[in-house]
N, CA, C and O of each residue as an XYZ file, in Angstrom:
384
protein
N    -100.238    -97.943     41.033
C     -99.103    -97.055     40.824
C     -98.782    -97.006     39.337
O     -98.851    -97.991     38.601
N     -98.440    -95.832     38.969
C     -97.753    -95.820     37.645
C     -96.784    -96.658     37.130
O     -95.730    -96.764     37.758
N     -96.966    -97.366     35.950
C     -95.768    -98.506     35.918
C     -94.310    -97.987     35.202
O     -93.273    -98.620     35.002
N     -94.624    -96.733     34.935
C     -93.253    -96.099     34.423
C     -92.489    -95.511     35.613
O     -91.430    -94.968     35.297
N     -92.847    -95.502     37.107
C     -91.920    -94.844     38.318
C     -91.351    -96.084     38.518
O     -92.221    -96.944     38.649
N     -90.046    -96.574     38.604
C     -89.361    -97.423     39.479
C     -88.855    -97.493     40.291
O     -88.337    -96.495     40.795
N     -88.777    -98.409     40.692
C     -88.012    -98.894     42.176
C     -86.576    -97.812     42.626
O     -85.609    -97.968     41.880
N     -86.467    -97.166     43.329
C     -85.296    -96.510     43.416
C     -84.584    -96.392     44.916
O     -83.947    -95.619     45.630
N     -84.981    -97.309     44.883
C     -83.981    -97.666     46.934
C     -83.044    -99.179     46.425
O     -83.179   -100.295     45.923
N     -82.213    -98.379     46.899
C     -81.166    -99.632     47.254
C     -80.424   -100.297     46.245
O     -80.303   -101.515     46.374
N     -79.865    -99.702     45.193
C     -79.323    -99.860     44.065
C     -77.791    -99.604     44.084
O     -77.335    -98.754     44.849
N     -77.370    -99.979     43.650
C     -75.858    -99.519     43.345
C     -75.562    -99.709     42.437
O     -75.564   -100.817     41.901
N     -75.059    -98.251     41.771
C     -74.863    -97.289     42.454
C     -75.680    -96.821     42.347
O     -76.161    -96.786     41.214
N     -76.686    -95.854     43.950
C     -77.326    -94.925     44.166
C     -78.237    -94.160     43.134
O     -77.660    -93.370     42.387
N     -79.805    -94.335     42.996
C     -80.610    -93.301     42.158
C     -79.892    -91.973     41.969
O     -79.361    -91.275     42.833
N     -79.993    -91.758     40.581
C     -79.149    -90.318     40.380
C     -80.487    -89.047     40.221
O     -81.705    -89.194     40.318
N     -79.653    -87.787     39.939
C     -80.937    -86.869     40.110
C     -81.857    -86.902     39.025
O     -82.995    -86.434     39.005
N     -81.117    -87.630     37.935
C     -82.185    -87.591     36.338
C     -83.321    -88.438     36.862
O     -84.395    -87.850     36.733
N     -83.442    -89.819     37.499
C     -83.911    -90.627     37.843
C     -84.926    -90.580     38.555
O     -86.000    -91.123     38.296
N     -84.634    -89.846     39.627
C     -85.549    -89.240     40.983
C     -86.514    -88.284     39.834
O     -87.744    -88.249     39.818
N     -85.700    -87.636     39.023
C     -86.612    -86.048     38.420
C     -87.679    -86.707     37.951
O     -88.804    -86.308     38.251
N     -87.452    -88.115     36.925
C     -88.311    -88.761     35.866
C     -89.219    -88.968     36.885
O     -90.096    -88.105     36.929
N     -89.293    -89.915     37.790
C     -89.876    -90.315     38.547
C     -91.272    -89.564     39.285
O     -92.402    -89.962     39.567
N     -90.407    -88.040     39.452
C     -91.337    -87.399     40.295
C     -92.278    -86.209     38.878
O     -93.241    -85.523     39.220
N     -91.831    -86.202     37.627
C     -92.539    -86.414     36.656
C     -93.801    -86.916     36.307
O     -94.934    -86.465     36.145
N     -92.993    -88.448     36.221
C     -94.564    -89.187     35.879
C     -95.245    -89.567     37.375
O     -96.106    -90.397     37.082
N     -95.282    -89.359     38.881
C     -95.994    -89.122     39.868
C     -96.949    -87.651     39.230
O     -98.151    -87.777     38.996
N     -96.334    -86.513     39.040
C     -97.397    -85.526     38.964
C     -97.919    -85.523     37.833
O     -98.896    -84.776     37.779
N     -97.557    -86.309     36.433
C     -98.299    -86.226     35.023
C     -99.592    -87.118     35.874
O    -100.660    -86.580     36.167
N     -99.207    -88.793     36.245
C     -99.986    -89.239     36.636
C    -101.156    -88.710     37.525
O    -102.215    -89.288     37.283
N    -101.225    -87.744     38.503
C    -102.100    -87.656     39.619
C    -102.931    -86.570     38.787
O    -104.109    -86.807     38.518
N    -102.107    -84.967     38.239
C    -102.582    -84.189     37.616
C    -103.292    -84.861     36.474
O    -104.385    -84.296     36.483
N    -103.308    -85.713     35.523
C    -103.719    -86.555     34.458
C    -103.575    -85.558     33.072
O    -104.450    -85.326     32.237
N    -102.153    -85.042     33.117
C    -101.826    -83.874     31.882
C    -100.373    -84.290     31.716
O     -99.625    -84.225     32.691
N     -99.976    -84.669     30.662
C     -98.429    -84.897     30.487
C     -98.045    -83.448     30.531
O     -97.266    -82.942     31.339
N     -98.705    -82.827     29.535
C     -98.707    -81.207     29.202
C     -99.456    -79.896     29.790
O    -100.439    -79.519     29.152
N     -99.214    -79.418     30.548
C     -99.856    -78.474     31.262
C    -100.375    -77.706     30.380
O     -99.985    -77.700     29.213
N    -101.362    -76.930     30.848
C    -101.532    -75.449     29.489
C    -100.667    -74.486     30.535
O    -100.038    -74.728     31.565
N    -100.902    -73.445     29.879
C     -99.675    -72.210     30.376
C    -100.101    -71.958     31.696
O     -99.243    -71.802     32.565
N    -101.491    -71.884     32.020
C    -101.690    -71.666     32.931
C    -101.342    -72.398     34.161
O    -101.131    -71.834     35.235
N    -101.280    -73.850     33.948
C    -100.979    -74.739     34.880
C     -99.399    -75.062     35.270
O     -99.006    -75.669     36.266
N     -98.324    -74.280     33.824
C     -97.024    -74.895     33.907
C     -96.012    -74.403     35.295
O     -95.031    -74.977     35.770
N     -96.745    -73.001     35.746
C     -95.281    -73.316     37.039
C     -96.118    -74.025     38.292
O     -95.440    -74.272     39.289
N     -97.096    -74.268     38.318
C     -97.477    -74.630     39.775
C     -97.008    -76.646     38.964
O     -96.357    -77.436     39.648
N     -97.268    -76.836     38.234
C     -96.988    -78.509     37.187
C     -95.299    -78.343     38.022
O     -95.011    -78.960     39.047
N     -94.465    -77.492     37.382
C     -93.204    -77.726     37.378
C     -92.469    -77.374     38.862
O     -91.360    -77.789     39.200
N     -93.550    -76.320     39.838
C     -93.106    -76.130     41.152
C     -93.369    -77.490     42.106
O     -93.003    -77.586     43.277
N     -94.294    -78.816     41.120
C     -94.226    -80.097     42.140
C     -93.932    -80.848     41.788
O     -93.925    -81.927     42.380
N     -93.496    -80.632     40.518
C     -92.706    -81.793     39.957
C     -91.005    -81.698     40.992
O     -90.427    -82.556     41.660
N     -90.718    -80.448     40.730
C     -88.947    -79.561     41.798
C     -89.278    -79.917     43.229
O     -88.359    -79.792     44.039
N     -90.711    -80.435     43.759
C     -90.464    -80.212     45.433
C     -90.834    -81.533     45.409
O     -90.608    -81.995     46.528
N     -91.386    -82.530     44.531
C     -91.583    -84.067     44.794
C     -89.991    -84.708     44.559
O     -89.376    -85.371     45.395
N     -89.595    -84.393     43.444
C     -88.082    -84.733     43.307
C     -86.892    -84.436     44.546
O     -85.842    -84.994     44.867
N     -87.885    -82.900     45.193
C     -86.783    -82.823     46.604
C     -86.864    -83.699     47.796
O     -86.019    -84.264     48.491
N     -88.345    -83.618     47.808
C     -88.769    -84.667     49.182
C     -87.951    -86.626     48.649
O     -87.330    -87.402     49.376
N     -88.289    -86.758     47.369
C     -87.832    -88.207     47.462
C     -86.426    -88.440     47.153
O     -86.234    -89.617     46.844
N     -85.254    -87.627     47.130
C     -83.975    -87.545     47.365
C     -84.013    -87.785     49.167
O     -83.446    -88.597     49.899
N     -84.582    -87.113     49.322
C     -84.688    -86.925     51.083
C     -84.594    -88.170     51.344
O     -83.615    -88.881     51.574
N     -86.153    -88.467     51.266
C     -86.249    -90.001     51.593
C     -85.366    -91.109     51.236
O     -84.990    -91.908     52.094
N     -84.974    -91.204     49.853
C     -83.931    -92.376     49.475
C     -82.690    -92.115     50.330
O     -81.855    -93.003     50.504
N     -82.550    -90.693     50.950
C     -80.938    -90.757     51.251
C     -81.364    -91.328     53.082
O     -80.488    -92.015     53.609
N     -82.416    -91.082     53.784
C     -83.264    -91.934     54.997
C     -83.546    -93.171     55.121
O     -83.507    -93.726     56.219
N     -83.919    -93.879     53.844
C     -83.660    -95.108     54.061
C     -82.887    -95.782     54.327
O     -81.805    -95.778     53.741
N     -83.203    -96.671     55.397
C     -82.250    -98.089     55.822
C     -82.691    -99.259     55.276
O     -83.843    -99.444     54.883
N     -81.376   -100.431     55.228
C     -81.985   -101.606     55.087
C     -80.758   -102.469     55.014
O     -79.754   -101.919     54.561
N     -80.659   -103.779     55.395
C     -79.719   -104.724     55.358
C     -79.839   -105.669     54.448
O     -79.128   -106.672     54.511
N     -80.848   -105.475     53.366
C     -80.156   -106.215     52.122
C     -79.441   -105.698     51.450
O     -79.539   -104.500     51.180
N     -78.464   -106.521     50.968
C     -77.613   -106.118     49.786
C     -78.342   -105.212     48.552
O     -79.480   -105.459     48.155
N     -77.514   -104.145     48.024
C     -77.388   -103.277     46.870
C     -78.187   -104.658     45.793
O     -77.733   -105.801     45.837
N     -79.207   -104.345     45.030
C     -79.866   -104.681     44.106
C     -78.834   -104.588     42.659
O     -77.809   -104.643     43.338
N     -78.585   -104.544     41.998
C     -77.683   -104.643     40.689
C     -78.550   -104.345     39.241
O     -78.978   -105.214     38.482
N     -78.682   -102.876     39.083
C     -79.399   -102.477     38.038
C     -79.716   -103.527     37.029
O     -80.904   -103.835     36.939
N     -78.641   -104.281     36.059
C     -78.410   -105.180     34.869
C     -79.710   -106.416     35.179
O     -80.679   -106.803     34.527
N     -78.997   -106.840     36.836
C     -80.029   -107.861     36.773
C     -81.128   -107.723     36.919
O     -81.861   -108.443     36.241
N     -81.766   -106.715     37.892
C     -83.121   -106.276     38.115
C     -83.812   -106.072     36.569
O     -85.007   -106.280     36.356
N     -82.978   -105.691     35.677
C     -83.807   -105.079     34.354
C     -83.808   -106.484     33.503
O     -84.612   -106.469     32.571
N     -83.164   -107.518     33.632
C     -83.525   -108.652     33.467
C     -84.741   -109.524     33.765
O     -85.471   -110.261     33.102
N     -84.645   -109.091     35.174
C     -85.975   -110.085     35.599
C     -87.151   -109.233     35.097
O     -88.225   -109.787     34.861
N     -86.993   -107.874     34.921
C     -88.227   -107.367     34.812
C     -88.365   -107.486     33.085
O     -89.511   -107.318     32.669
N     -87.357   -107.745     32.106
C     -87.746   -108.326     30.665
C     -87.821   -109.579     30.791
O     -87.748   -110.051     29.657
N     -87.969   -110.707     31.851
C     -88.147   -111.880     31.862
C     -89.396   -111.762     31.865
O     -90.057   -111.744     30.828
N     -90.054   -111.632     33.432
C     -91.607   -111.265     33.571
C     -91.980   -110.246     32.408
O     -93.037   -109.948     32.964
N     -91.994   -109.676     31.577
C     -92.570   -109.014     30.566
C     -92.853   -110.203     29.730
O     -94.037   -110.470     29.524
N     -92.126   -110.795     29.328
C     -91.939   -111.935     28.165
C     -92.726   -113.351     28.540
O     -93.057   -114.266     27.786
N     -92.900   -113.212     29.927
C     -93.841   -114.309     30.327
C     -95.481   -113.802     30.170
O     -96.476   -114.440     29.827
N     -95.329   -112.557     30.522
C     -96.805   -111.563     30.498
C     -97.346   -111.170     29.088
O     -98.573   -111.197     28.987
N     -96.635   -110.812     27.988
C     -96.831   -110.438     26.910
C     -96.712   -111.007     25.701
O     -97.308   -110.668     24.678
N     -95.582   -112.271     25.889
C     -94.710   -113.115     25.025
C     -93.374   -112.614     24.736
O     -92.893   -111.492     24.895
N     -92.798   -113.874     24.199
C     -91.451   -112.961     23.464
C     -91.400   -112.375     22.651
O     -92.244   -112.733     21.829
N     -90.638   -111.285     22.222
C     -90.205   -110.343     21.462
C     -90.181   -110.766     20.115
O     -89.523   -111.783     19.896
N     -90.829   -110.140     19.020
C     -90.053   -110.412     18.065
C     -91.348   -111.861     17.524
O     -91.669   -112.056     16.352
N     -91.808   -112.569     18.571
C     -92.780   -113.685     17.740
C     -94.204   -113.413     17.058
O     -95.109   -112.841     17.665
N     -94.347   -113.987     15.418
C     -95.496   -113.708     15.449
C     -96.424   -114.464     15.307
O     -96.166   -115.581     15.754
N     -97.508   -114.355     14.836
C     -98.962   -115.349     14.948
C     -99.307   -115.682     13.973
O     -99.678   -114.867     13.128
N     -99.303   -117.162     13.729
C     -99.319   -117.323     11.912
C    -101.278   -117.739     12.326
O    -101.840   -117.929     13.405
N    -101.760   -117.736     10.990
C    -102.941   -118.646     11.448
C    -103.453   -120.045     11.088
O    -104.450   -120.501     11.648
């Protein structure tokens, strides 16, 4: 999966429409493999980028589940924790 789509169930407060849009963005940059369409490609690019963003509103508002609301702040924590374990910390450099 693309590592720029995130997680967007079960948050509070609720994925907004910018979120879902990005999302269903980089799904069709990714599959199409064109950030940039040429002219020829831009309304059928931008007619699935508008109907992937519709279908996964759908879906997020269909989902169930009985865990607790996830908490944006912390989720983006753990995920700069695991970065910093994967890449190093920020900011260090490599003497020789």
């Amino acid at each position: 999966m693309c590592r720029n789509i995130r997680t967007l169930h079960n948050f509070e407060p609720a994925a907004t429409d910018d979120e879902v849009d990005a999302a269903a963005l980089q799904y069709v940059r990714k599959i199409s493999g064109s950030t940039k369409p040429s002219r020829a490609n831009q309304e059928a690019f931008d007619r699935a980028v508008h109907e992937i963003a519709h279908v996964t509103r759908h879906l997020l508002d269909e989902l169930v589940t009985t865990a607790p609301p996830k908490d944006r702040a912390v989720e983006a924590e753990k995920a700069k924790a695991r970065s910093a374990a994967r890449f190093g910390a920020a900011g260090s450099t490599v003497s020789a």
